[in-house]
C-alpha positions in Angstrom: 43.9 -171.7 166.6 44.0 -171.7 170.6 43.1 -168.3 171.7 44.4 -168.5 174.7 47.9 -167.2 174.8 49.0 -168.2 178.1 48.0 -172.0 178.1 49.0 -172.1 173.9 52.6 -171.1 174.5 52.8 -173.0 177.4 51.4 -176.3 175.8 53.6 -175.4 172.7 57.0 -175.0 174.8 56.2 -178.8 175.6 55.9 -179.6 172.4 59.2 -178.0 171.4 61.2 -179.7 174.0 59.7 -182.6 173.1 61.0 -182.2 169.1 63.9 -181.3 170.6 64.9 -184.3 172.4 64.0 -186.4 169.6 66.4 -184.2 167.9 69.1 -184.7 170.4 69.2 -188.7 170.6 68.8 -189.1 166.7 72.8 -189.6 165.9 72.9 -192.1 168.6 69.7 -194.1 167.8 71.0 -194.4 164.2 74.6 -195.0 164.8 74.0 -197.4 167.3 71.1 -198.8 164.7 71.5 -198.2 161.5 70.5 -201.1 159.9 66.9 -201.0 161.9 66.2 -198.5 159.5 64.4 -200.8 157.4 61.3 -200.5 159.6 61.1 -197.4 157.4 61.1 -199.1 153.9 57.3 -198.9 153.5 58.0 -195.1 153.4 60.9 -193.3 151.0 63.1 -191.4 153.3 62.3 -188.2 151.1 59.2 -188.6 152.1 59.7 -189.2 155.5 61.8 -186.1 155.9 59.4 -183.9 154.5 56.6 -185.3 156.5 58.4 -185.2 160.3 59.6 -181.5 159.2 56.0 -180.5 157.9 54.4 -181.7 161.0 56.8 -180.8 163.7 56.2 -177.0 162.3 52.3 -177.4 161.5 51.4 -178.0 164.8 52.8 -175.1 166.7 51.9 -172.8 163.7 48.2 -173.7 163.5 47.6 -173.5 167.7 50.0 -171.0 168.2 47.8 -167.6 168.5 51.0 -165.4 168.1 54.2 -165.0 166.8 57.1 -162.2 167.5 54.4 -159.5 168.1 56.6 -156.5 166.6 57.3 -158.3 163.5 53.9 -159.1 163.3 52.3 -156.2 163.8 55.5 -154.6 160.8 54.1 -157.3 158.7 50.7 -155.6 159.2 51.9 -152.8 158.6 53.9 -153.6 154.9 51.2 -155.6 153.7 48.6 -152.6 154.4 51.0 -150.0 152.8 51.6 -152.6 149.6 47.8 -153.0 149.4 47.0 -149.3 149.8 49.9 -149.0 147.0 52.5 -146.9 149.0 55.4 -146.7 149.2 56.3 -149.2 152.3 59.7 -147.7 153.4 58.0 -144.0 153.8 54.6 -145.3 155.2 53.8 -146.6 158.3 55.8 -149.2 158.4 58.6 -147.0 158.0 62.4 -148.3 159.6 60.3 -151.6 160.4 61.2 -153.3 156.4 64.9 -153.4 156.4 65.0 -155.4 152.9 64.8 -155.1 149.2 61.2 -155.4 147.7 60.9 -159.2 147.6 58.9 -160.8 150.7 56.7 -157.7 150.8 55.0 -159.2 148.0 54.5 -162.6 150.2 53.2 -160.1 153.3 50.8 -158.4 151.1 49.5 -161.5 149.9 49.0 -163.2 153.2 47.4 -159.7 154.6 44.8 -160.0 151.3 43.7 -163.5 152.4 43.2 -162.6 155.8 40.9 -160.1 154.5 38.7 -162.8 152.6 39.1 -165.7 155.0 38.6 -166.5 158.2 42.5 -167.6 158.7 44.4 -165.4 161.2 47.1 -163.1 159.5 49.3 -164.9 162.6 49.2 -168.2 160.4 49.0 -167.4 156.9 52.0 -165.1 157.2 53.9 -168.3 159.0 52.9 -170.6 156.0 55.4 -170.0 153.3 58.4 -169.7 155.8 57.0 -173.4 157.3 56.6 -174.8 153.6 60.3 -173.4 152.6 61.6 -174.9 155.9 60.6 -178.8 155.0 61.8 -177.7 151.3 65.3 -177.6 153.2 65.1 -180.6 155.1 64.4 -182.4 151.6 67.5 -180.6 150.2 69.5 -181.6 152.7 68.3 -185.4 151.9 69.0 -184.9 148.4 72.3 -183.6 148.7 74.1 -186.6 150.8 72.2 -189.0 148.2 74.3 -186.5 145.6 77.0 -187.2 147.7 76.1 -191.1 147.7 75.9 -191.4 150.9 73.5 -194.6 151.8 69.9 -193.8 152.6 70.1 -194.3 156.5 72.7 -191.9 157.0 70.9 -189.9 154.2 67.5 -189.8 156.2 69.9 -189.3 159.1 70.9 -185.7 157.8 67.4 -184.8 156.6 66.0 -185.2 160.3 68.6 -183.2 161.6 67.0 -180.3 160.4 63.8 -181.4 160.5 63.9 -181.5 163.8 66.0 -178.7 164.7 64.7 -176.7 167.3 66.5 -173.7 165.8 64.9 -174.2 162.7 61.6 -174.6 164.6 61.1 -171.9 166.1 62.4 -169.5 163.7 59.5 -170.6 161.1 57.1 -171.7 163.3 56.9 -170.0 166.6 58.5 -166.7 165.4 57.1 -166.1 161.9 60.0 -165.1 160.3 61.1 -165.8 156.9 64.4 -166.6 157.2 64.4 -170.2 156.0 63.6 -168.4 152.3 66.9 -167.0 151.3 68.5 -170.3 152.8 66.6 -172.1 150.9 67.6 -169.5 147.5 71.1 -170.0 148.7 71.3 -174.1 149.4 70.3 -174.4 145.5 72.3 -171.9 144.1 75.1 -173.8 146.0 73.5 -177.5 144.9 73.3 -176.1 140.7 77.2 -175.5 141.2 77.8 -178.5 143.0 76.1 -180.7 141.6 75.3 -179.7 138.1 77.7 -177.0 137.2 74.6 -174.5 135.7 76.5 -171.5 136.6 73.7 -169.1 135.2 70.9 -170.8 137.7 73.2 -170.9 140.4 73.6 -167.0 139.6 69.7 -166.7 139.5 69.2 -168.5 143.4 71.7 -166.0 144.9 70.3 -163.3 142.9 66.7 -164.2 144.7 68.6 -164.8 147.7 70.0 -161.7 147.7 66.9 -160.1 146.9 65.2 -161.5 150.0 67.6 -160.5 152.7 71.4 -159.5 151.4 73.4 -160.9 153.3 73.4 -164.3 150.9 75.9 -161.5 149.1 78.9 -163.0 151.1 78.4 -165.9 148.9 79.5 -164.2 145.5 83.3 -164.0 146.7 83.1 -167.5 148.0 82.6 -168.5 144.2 84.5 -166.3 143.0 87.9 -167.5 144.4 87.2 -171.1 143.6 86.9 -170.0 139.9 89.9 -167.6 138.5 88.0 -167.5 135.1 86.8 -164.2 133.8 84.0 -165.4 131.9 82.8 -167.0 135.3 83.1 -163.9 137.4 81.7 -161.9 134.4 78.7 -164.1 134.2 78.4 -165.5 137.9 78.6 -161.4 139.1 75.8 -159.9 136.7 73.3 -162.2 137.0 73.5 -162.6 140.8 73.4 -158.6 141.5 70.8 -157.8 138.2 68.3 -160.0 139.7 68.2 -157.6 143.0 69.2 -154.6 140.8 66.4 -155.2 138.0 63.4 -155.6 141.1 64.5 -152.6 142.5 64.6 -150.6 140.6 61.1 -151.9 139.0 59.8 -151.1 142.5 61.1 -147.6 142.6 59.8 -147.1 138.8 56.3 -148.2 139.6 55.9 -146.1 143.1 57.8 -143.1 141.5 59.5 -143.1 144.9 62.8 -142.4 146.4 64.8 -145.8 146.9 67.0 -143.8 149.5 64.9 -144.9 152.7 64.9 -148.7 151.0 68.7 -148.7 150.3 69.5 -147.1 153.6 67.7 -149.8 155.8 68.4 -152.7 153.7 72.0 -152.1 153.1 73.1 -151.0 156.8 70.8 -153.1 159.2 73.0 -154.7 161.8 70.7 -155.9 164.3 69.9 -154.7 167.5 72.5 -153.5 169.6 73.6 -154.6 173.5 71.6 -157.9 172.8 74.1 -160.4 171.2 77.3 -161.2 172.3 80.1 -158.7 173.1 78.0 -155.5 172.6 75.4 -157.2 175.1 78.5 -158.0 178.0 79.7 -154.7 177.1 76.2 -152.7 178.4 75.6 -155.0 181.2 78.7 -153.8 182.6 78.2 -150.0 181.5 75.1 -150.3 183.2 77.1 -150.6 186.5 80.4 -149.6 185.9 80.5 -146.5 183.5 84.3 -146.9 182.8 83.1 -149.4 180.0 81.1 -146.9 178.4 83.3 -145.5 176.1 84.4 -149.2 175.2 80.7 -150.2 174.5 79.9 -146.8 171.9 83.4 -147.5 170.5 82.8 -151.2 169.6 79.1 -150.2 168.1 80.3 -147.5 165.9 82.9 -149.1 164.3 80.7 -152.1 164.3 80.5 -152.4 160.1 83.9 -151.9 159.9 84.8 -154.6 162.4 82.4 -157.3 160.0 83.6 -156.4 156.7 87.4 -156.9 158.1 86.5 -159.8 159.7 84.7 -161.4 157.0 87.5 -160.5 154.5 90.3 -162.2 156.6 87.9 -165.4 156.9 87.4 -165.3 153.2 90.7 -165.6 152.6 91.5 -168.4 155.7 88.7 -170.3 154.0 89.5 -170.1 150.2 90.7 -173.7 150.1 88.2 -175.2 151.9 84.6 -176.3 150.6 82.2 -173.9 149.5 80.2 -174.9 152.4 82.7 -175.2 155.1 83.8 -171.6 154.0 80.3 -170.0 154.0 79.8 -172.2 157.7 82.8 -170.6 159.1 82.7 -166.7 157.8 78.8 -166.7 159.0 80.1 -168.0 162.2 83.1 -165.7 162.3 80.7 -162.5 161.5 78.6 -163.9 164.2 81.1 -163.5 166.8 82.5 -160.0 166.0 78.8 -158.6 165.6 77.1 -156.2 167.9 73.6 -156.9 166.9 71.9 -159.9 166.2 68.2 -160.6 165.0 67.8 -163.8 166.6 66.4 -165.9 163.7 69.8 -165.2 161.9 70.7 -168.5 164.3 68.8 -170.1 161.1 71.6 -169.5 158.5 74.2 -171.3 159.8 72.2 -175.0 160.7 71.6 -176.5 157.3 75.4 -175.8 155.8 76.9 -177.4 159.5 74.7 -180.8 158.6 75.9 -180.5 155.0 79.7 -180.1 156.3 78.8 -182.6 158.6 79.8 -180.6 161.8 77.4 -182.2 164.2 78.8 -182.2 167.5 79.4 -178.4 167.7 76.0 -177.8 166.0 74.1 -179.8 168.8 76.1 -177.4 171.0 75.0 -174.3 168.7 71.2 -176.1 168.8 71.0 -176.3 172.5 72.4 -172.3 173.5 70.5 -171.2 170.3 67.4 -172.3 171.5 68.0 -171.3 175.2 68.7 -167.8 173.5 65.5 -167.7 171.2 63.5 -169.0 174.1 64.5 -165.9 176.4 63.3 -163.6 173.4 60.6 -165.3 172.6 59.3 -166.1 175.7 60.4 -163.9 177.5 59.6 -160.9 175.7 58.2 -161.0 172.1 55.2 -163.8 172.1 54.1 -163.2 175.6 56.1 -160.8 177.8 57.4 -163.4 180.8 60.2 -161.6 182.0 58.8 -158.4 182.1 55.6 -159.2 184.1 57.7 -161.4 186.4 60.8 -158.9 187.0 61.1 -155.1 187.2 62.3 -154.0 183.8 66.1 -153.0 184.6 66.9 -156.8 185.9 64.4 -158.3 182.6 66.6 -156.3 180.1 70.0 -157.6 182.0 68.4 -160.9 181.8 67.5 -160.7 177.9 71.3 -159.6 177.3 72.6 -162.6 179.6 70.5 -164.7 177.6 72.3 -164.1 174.3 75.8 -165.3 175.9 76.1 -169.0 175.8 74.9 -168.7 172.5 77.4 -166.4 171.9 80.2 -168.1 173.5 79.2 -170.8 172.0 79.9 -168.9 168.7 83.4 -167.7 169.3 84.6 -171.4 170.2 83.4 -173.0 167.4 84.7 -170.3 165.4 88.1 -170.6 166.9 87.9 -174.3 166.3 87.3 -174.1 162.6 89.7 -171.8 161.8 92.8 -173.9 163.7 91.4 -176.8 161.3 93.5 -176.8 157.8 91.5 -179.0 155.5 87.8 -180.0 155.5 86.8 -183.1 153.8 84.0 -182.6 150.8 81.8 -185.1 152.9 82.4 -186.1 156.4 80.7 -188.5 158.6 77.9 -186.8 160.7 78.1 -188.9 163.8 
């Protein structure tokens, strides 16, 4: 691992605009060549897939000598709590776990082999996130081959994530875990799609859901493309025992309250006046104080404003594909939200390749990273902005940073929702 923080994120931004330009100019190398594809025969495209995503992400993750320092340092802090065998929502790490007891386990785990080995926690908490990560780009692969769609355009899909700078830095710069409950959720989606095995599409969820909830909003998406009562009956219980059942295990074992646990991980929204409206809204508080009022009205009612908005899009979507729907109301949830963790940009890339929605996805690729970059870069791996800038105008510029993602966000939204039908496979260039 490079020590050096300065010279390793520097050397590591190059590598990531270099990923990404690869990424970029894939759709018109294969369209324009499809059938030069065959250069590739000596290699299975599975193969090939898993390999660029493995080492796109194992590069940055091995030399990189940091990640997002607070969610490194609250990863420190669970895994030492879980070790210690407290409870981790009332110890140290206390408001810094905002999730059910799944990828605590993981952090523990990774925290314990530091402790043995002479592997930085930095990287061994990065390693199942990076491993999960490829695991979707194989999905992906395997799902247009479901779909029949020939191997070029196949290997085509796969590398679009592979390559995703999104995807990228999430796993591999930031640390987060992210690309875990995607991954629960893309096979809970492919066992219904594909293979109709309604109980272990019920199980992914129910892991999904256990990692980070917010693969809930995928219950109701099934539900209304099945009116059967056996289906919700058996589809609902196993989805929410799975989550339900670990719980309350955890709570059992520690003899603990699961208040704290239920609070955070039931009512985390983010950060607020960083994302989107809520972040316009206190750059112009912070100069104009007429907009205050419009800036604590739009964050308190913030839940309220989601679950509305997510209902109506549930019921826009509810004859479209299970993936176009789940596309749009994360992207329509997105754009009414005040607060945003910034590797939720994650959840929405692999189900945009799958509904083959590529054009406004390079868009959402290009602000995405422009908005992870400011965070990253400019704040949470090594503080840019704030050594460069006094801290009033490096806040303002963090908020700025989060708007052409943003905007980006409310325009594709809009332009899904004017569209009536969505094919079950499209062409992705």
């Amino acid at each position: 691992m490079w020590q050096d923080k300065i010279s390793s994120t520097n050397m590591m931004l190059g590598w990531l605009l270099l990923t990404t330009a690869i990424y970029f100019l894939l759709p018109t190398l294969f369209k324009n060549s499809l059938e030069q594809v065959g250069i590739f025969r000596r290699i299975h495209p599975l193969f090939l897939v898993a390999g660029v995503a493995l080492i796109v992400r194992l590069i940055p993750m091995v030399l990189l000598p940091v990640g997002a320092g607070y969610d490194i340092e609250s990863f420190r802090l669970v895994g030492a709590a879980l070790l210690n065998k407290e409870d981790v929502y009332t110890s140290a790490a206390f408001g810094r776990h905002p999730y059910l007891p799944m990828q605590m386990y993981w952090i523990g785990f990774a925290l314990y082999l530091n402790s043995l080995t002479a592997v930085p926690f930095v990287i061994l908490i990065k390693l199942l996130p990076v491993l999960v990560d490829v695991l979707i780009a194989v999905l992906i692969y395997q799902a247009s081959r479901y779909w029949q769609k020939p191997q070029a355009e196949a290997l085509l899909w796969g590398l679009l994530y592979a390559l995703n700078p999104i995807a990228i830095l999430v796993s591999a710069y930031h640390g987060q875990f992210d690309s875990i409950p995607v991954f629960l959720l893309m096979l809970s989606w492919m066992w219904w799609e594909f293979h109709k095995r309604t109980k272990l599409s019920a199980g992914a969820l129910g892991l999904a859901i256990l990692n980070k909830t917010w693969p809930i909003v995928f219950l109701p998406i099934m539900l209304v493309r099945n009116l059967k009562w056996k289906y919700w009956l058996v589809f609902t219980i196993v989805s929410l025992a799975i989550p339900v059942v670990a719980t309350l295990a955890y709570v059992l074992v520690l003899d603990t309250d699961p208040m704290p646990m239920l609070r955070r991980a039931l009512t985390h929204t983010g950060p607020d006046g960083y994302w989107g409206m809520s972040a316009l809204l206190a750059l112009l508080k912070n100069h104009w104080s007429v907009f205050e009022p419009f800036y604590t009205s739009f964050v308190a009612w913030r839940r309220w404003i989601i679950l509305f908005t997510g209902i109506i899009v549930l019921w826009w979507t509810r004859r479209q594909t299970v993936v176009a729907a789940l596309t749009t109301i994360i992207l329509a949830v997105f754009m009414v939200s005040s607060g945003m963790g910034i590797q939720w940009l994650l959840w929405i890339v692999p189900f945009a390749i799958l509904d083959a929605d590529h054009r406004w996805l390079s868009w959402y690729s290009l602000t995405g990273m422009l908005f992870l970059l400011v965070q990253l870069y400019g704040l949470h791996m090594y503080p840019w902005l704030y050594e460069l800038f006094l801290p009033e105008t490096a806040d303002s510029l963090v908020r700025l940073g989060s708007l052409p993602a943003w905007f980006t966000v409310t325009l594709w939204t809009i332009a899904r929702l004017r569209r009536n039908q969505y094919a079950a496979v499209a062409d992705p260039i």
